[in-house]
C-alpha positions as CSV (number, residue, x, y, z in Angstrom):
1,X,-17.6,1.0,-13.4
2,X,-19.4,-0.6,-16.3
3,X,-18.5,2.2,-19.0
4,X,-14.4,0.5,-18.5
5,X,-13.2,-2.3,-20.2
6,X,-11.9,-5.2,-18.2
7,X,-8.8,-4.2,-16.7
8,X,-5.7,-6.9,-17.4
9,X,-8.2,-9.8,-18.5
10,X,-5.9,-11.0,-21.2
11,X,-2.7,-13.4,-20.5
12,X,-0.3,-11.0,-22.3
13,X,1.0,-12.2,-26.2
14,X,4.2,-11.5,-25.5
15,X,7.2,-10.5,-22.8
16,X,8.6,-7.8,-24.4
17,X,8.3,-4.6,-22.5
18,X,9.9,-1.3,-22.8
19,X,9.0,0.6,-19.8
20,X,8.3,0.6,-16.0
21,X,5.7,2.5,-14.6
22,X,5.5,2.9,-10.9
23,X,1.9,4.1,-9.7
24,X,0.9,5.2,-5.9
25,X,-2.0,7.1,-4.3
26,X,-0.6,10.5,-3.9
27,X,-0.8,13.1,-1.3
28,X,-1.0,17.2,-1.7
29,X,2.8,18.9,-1.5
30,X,1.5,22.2,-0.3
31,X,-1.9,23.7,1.9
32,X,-3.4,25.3,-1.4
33,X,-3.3,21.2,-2.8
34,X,-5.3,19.7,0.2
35,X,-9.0,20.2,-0.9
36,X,-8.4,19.6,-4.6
37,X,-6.4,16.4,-3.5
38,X,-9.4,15.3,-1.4
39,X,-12.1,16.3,-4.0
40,X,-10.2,13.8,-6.8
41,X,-9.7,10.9,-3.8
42,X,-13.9,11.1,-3.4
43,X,-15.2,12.1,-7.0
44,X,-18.0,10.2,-7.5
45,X,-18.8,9.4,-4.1
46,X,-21.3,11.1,-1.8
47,X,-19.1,12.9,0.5
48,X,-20.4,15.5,2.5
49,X,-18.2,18.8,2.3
50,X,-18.0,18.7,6.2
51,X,-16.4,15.3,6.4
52,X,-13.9,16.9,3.6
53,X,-13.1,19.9,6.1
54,X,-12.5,17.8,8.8
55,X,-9.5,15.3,7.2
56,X,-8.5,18.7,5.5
57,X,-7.6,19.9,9.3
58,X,-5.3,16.3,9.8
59,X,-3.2,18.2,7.0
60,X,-2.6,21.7,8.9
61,X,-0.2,19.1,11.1
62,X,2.2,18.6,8.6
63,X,1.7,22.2,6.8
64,X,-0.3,20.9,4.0
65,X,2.2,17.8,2.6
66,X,1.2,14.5,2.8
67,X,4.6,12.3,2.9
68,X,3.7,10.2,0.9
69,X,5.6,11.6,-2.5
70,X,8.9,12.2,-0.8
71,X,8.5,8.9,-0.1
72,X,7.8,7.3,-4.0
73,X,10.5,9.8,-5.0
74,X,13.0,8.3,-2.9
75,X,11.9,4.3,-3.9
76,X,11.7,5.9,-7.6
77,X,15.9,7.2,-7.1
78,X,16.5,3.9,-5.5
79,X,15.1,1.9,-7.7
80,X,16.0,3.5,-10.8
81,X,19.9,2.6,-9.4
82,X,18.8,-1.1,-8.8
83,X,17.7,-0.8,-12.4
84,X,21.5,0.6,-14.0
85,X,23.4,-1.5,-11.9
86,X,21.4,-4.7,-12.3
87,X,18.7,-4.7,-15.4
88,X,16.7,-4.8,-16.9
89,X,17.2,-1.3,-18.5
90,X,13.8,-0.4,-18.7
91,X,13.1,3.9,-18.3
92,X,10.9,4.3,-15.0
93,X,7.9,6.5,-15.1
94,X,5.9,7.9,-12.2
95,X,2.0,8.5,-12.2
96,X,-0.5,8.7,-9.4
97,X,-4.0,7.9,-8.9
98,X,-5.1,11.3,-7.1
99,X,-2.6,14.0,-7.6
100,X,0.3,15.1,-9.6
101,X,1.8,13.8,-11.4
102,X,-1.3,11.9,-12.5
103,X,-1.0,8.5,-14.1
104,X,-2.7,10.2,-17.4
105,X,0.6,12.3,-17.8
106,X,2.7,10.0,-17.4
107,X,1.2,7.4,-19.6
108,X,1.3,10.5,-22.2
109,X,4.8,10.6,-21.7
110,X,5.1,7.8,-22.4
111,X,3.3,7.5,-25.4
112,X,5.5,10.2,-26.5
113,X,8.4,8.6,-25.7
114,X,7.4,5.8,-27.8
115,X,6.9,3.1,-24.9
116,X,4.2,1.0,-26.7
117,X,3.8,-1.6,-23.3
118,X,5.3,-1.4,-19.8
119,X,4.9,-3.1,-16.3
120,X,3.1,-1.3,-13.5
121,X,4.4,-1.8,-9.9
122,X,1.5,-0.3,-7.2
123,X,2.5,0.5,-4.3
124,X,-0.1,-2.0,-2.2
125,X,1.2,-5.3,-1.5
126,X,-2.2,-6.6,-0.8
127,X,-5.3,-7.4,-2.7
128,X,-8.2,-4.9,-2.5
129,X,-10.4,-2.9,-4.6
130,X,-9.0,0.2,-3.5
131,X,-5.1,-1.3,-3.6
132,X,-5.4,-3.2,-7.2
133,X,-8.7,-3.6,-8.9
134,X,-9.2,0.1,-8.6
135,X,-5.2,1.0,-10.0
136,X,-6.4,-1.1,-12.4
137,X,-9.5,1.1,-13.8
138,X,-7.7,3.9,-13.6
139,X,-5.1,2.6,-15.9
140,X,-7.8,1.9,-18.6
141,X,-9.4,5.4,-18.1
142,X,-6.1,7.2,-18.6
143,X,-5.6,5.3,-21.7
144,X,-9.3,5.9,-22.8
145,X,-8.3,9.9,-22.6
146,X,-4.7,9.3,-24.7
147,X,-6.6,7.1,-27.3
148,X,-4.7,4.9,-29.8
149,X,-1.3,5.3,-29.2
150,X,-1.7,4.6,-25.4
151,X,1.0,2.3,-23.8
152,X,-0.3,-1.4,-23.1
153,X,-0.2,-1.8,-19.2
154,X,0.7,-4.9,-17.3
155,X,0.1,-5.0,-13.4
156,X,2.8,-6.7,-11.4
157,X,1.2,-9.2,-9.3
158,X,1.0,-8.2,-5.4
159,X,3.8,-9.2,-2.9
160,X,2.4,-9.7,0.6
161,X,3.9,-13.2,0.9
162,X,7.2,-12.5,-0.9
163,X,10.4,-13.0,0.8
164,X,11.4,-8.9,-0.3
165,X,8.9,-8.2,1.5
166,X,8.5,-10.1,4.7
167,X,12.4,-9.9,5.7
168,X,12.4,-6.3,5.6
169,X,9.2,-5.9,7.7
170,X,10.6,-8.6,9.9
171,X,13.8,-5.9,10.4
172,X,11.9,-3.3,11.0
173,X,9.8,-4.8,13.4
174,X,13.1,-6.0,15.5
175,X,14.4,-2.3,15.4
176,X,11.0,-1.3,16.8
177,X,11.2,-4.2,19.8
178,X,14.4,-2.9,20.2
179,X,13.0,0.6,21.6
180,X,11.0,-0.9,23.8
181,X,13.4,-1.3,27.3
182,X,14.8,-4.5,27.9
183,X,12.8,-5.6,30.8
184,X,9.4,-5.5,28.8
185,X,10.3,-6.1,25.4
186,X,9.2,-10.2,25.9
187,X,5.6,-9.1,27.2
188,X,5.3,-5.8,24.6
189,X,2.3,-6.7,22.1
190,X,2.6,-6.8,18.6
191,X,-0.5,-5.3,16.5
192,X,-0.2,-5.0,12.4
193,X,-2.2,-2.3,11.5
194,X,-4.2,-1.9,8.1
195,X,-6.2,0.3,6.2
196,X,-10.6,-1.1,6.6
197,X,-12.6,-1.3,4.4
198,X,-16.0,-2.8,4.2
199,X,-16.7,-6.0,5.3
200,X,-19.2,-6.5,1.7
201,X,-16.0,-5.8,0.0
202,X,-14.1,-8.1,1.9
203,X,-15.9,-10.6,1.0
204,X,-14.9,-10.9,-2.3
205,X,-11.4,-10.4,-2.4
206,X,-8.6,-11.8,-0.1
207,X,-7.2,-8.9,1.7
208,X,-8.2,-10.0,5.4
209,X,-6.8,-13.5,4.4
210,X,-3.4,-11.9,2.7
211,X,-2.7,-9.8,5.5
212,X,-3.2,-12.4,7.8
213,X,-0.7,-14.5,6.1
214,X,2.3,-11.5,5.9
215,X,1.3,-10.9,9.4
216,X,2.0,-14.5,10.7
217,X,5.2,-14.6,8.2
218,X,6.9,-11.9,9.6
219,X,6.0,-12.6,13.3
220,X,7.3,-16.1,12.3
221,X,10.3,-14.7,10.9
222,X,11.2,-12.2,14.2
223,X,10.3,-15.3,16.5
224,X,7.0,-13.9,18.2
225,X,3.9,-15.5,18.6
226,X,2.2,-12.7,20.6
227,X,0.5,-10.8,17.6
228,X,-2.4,-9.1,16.4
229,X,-4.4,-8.0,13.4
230,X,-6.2,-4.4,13.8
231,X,-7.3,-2.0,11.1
232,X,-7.4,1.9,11.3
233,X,-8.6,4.7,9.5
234,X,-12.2,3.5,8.3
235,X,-13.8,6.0,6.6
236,X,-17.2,5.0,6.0
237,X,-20.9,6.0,7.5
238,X,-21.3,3.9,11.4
239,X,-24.3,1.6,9.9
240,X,-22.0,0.5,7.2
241,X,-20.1,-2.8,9.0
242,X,-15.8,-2.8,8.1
243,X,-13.3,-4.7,8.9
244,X,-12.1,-5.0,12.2
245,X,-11.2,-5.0,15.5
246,X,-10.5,-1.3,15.1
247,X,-6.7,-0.4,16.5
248,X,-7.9,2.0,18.9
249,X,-10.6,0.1,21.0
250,X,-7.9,-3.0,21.0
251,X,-5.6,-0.3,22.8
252,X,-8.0,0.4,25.2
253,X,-9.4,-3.3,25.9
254,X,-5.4,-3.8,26.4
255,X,-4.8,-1.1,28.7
256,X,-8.1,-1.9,30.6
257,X,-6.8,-5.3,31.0
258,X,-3.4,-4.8,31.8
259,X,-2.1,-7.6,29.9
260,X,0.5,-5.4,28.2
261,X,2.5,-2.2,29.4
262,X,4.1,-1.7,25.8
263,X,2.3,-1.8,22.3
264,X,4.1,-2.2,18.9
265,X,2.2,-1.1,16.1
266,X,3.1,-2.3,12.4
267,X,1.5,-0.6,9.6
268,X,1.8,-3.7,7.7
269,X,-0.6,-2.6,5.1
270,X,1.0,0.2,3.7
271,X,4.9,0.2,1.7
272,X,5.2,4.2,2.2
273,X,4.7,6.8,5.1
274,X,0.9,7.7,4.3
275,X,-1.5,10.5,5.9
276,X,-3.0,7.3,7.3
277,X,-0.1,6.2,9.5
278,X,1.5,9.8,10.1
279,X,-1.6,10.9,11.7
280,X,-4.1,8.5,12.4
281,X,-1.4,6.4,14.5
282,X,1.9,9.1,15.1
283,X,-1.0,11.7,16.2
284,X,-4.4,10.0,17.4
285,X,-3.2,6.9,18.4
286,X,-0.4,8.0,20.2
287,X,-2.3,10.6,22.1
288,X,-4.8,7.7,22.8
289,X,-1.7,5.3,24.1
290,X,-0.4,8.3,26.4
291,X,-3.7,8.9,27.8
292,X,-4.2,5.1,29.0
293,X,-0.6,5.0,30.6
294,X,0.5,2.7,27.1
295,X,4.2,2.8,25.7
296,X,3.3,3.0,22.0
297,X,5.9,2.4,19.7
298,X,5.4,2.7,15.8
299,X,7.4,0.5,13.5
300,X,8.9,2.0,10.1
301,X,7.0,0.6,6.8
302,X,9.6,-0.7,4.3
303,X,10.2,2.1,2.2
304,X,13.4,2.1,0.2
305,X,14.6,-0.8,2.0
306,X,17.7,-2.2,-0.4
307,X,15.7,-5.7,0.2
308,X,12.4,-4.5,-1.1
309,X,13.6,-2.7,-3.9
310,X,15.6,-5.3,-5.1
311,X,12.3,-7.5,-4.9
312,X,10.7,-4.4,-7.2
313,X,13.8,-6.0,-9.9
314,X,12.8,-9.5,-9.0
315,X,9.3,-9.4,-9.9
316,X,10.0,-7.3,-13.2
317,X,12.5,-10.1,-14.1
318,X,9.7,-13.2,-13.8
319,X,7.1,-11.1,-15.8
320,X,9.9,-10.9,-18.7
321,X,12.4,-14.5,-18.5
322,X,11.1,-17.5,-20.0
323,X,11.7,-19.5,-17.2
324,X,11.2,-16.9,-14.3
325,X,11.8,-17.8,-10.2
326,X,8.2,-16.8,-8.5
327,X,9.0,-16.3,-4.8
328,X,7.1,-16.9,-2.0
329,X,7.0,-17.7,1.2
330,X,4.1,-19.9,3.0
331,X,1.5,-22.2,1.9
332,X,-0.4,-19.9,-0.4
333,X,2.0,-19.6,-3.1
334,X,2.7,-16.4,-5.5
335,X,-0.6,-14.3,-6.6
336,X,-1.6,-14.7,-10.6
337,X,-0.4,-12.1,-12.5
338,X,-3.3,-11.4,-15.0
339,X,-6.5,-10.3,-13.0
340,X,-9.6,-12.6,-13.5
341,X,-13.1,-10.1,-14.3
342,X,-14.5,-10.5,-11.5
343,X,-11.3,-9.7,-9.1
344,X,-12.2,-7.7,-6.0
345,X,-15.2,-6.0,-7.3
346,X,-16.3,-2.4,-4.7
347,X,-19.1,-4.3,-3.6
């Protein structure tokens, strides 16, 4: 996007901030929102209208609402109560990339509330074009269209390897070993699932290598060493190569096989129930799993776990104390905070 200015290419001046501003995807809340929702997630992109008609049916399912903003409202209410209890008192402010409310009116609210610079927590714990770079222009377009008294905007770095987020994955894939019966559980197989993308843009970024790394953390962590990276939900044309093995085939080379009766599948790659895990794994993949004779259960995503969003308060406090505690676990240390120019370009 050449016509926006280089998102977060500045070390900031200073730590003072007077706002938080959480941003996430966001889903349609009702049937008339599902084609306008889709329209804004591929403007610019050459589409066809068919393809749009044929996700638009994955929403008739679930009666037109996407979960996914129940699910920021409920980490917004719990996080605004880790905030009062614990600081920093800092006014939290909602805004989405795709549908209401937008990120453009909530930056204007916050311009009129006279937050001049605030912190932005995404909800993608990973490194992407489409889970930061991308938040990222979007945050410079929606102050392009305020103008001048636009709020500064600081990205919070991305959490894959921190310990808020790890131990709560790590308990939430125990309580989804623990549905498996007894007798199995030690042979069930483990598979972390995550959104593809194209391998071109995987090749400049570290998503494939971050994921990796939470992946073998949290296995670590719940004391398994019979894992598995898959990705789901590619979008793109068949003679365009992504990121894979794909989750499904894996299931099916798996029950061919016969190496394991019982499947656990981990949505690693996403912080809140999504279209992407509600019906490409709840609905497709399940119907796959019962159709080979597979057990498939579907571990939680961490959500408003009390660990995570205390790790939301964490990260806000090392972006404003002099001398701030970066945590992470592993060999690969915290992430930067400030976004070099050529971070995770599309392409």
């Amino acid at each position: 996007m050449s016509d926006v200015p280089n998102p977060q290419s500045q070390i900031p001046s200073s730590k003072s901030y007077d706002a938080l501003l959480l941003i996430s995807y966001g889903g349609p809340e009702k049937p008339d929102d599902v084609m306008p929702f889709l329209e804004n997630v591929v403007r610019g992109k050459n589409v066809p209208r068919e393809r749009l008609m044929e996700v638009a049916q994955h929403y008739e399912f679930f009666d037109g609402v996407s979960p996914i903003n129940a699910e920021v409202r409920a980490l917004l209410t719990a996080l605004i109560g880790e905030l009062n209890a614990h600081g920093p008192a800092l006014p939290v402010y909602w805004g989405n990339r795709n549908w209401h409310p937008m990120l453009a009116d909530a930056l204007r609210q916050m311009a009129n509330d006279g937050a001049c610079r605030a912190l932005a927590l995404v909800t993608s714990a990973f490194s992407s074009y489409p889970g930061c770079r991308q938040y990222l222009e979007e945050i410079e377009l929606a102050r392009q269209e305020i103008g001048e008294n636009a709020p500064q905007v600081d990205k919070i770095r991305v959490f894959y390897n921190h310990p808020g987020f790890i131990e709560p994955m790590a308990e939430r894939v125990l309580a989804a070993l623990d549905e498996v019966p007894a007798l199995r559980r030690s042979s069930a197989r483990i598979i972390y699932t995550a959104h593809s993308i194209p391998e071109a843009m995987a090749e400049k970024c570290d998503y494939a290598e971050q994921l990796g790394e939470a992946c073998r953390l949290v296995s670590q962590r719940v004391e398994r060493s019979d894992w598995e990276l898959a990705y789901q939900s590619r979008s793109g044309p068949p003679s365009q190569p992504w990121l894979g093995p794909d989750v499904g085939q894996r299931i099916r080379e798996i029950a061919q096989s016969g190496e394991a009766t019982d499947v656990v599948i981990v949505p690693i790659g996403f912080v809140c129930e999504h279209m992407e895990i509600v019906y490409d794994l709840d609905i497709e993949l399940a119907a796959l799993c019962e159709s080979l004779g597979v057990n498939m259960v579907r571990c939680a995503v961490v959500g408003t776990h009390p660990r995570f969003v205390r790790m939301i308060r964490e990260l806000i406090r090392e972006r404003i104390d002099e001398n701030p505690t970066r945590l992470a676990l592993g060999d690969r240390g915290p992430s930067h905070d400030v976004c070099s120019p050529d971070c995770c370009p599309p392409r």
